[in-house]
C-alpha positions, 0 to 999 in steps of 0.5 A: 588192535593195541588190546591184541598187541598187548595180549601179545607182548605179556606184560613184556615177557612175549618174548619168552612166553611165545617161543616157550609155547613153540618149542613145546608144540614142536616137541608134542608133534615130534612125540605124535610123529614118533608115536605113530610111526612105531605103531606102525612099525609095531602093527607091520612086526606084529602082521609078519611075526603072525603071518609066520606062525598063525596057531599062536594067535589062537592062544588067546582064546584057548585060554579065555576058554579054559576059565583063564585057570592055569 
């Protein structure tokens, strides 16, 4: 167990390595949580805007079947 305790304490840096590694596990989880919710977001814009004007959508392929030429 006093492997563990010293694996903990770092060399007595602990104290600053430990909450450095929480602090930044937070933020990338702050970041995850934002990511996915403006996906979301984006995805619901996306559905309405497509939902209003459907003959947009088609653009895509009409261009992808012209040879993608101009």
């Amino acid at each position: 167990m006093s492997s563990f305790a010293s694996f903990l304490e770092m060399g007595g840096y602990g104290g600053f390595v430990w909450p450095a590694f929480a602090l930044t596990a937070a933020v990338l989880l702050a970041l995850l949580v934002d990511s996915l919710r403006r996906l979301k977001s984006g995805q619901r814009t996306l559905a309405r805007l497509e939902a209003v004007s459907p003959q947009r959508r088609s653009r895509g392929s009409a261009d992808a079947a012209a040879g993608g030429q101009a």
